[in-house]
C-alpha positions as semicolon CSV with decimal commas, in nm:
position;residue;x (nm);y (nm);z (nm)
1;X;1,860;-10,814;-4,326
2;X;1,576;-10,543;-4,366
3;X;1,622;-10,224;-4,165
4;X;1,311;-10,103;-3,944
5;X;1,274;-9,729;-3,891
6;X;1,123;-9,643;-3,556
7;X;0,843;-9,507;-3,748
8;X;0,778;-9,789;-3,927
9;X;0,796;-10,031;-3,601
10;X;0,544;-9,792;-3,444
11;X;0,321;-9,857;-3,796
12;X;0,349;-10,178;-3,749
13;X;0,259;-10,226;-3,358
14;X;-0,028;-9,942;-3,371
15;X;-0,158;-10,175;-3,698
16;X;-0,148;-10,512;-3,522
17;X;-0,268;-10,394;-3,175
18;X;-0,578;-10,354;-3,383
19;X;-0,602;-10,720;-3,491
20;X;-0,837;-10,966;-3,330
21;X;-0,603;-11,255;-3,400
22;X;-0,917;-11,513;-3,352
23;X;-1,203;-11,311;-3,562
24;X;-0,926;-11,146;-3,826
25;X;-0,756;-11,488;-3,864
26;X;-1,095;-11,640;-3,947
27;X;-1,142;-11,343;-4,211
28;X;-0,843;-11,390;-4,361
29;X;-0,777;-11,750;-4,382
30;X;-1,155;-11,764;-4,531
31;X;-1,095;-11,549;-4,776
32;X;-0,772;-11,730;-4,874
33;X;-0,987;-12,037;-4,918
34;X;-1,277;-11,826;-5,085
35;X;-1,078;-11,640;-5,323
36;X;-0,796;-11,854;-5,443
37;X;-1,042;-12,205;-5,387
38;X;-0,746;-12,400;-5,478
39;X;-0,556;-12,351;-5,167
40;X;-0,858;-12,551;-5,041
41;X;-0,605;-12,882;-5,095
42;X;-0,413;-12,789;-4,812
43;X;-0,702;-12,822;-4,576
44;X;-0,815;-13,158;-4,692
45;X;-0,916;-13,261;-4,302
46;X;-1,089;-12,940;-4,205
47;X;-1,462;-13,126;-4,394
48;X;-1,669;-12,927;-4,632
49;X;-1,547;-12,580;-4,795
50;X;-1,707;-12,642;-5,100
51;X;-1,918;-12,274;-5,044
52;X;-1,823;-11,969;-4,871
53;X;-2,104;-12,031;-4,617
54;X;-1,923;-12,361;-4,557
55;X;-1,593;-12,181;-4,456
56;X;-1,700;-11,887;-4,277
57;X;-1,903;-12,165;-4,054
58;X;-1,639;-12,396;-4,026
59;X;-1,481;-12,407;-3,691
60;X;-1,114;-12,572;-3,830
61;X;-1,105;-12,257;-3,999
62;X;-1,156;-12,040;-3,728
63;X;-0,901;-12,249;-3,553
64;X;-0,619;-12,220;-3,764
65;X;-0,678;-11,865;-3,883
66;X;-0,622;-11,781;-3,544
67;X;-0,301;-11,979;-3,513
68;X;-0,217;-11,844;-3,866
69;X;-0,231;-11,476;-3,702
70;X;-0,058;-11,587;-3,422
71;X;0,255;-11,680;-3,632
72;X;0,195;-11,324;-3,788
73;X;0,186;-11,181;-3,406
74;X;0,515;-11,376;-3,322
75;X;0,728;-11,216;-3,611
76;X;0,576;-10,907;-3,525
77;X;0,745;-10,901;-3,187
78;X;1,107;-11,026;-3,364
79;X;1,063;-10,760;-3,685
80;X;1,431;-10,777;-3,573
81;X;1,491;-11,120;-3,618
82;X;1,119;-11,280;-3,884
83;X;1,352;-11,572;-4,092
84;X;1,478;-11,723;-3,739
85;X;1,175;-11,692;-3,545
86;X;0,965;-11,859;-3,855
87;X;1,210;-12,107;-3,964
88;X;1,061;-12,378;-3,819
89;X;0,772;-12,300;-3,981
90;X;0,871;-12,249;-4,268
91;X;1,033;-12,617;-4,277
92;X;0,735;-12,735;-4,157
93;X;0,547;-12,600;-4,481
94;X;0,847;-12,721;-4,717
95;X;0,893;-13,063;-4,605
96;X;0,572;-13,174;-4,445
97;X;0,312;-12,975;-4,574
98;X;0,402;-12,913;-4,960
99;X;0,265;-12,595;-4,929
100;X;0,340;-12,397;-5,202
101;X;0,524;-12,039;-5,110
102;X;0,321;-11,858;-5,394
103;X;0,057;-11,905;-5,148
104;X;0,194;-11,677;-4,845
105;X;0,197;-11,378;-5,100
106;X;-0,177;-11,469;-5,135
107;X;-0,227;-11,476;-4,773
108;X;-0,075;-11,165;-4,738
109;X;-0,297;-11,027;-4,981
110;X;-0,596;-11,124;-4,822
111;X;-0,485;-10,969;-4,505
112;X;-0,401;-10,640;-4,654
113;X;-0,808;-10,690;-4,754
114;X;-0,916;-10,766;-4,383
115;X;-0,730;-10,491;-4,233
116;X;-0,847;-10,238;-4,519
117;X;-1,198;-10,314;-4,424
118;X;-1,120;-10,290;-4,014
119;X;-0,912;-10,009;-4,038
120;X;-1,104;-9,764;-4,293
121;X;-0,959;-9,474;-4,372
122;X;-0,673;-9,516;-4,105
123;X;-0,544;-9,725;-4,365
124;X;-0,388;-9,473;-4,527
125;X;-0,103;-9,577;-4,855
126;X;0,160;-9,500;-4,576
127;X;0,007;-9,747;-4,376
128;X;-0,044;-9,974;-4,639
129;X;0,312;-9,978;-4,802
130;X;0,503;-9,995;-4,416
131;X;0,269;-10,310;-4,318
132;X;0,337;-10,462;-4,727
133;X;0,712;-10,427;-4,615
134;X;0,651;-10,632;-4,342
135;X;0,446;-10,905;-4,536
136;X;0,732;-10,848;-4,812
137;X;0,995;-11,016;-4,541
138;X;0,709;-11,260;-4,392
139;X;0,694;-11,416;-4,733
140;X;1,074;-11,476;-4,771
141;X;1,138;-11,574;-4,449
142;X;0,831;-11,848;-4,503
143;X;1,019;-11,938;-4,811
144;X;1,336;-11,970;-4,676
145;X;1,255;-12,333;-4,598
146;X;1,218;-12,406;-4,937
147;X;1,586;-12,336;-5,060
């Protein structure tokens, strides 16, 4: 179990009450598809992401980057308690979805991006390395399924 300082909750919170979960979720999950294209097989139903004009347009995207983010928000409020309150997710990506769990460290990655860009300089290391804790222990607990 990872231990949470106070000041690294309050990171956390002051970072995420920052995040527009519909328009960041669309950055991120965009970029996932953008940058690392072959993620792209995951989406097979969400039509035409052959360009990056095709995914920043594409409204399945915007969809589920906001439900992606919403996941994020939910293990945000249980920093407590992130491998119970994403375990059914995390089956859900093991047995249903073959997603490979390489590809939550890239989605993390691309979300340290997006909230670089929003954040500026308020994104100080500090910030950085307390909110790269936090995806450290979304990761696992996403892969948790997969054991």
């Amino acid at each position: 179990m990872v231990h949470w300082t106070a000041e690294e909750k309050a990171t956390i919170a002051s970072i995420w009450a920052k995040v527009d979960l519909e328009n960041d979720g669309h950055d991120a999950l965009g970029r996932l598809l953008i940058v690392y294209p072959w993620t792209q097989r995951y989406f097979s139903t969400f039509g035409n992401l052959s360009t990056a004009a095709a995914v920043a347009g594409n409204a399945k995207v915007h969809a589920h980057g906001k439900k992606v983010l919403g996941a994020i928000d939910n293990a945000i409020h249980h920093l407590d308690n992130v491998k119970q309150t994403l375990a059914a997710l995390s089956k859900q990506h093991a047995d249903e979805l073959y997603v490979d769990p390489e590809n939550f460290k890239r989605l993390g990655e691309v979300l340290i991006v997006v909230l670089a860009a929003k954040l500026g300089a308020a994104f100080t290391p500090k910030v950085q390395a307390t909110f790269e804790k936090f995806l450290n222990v979304l990761v696992a607990a996403l892969s948790h399924g997969y054991n």
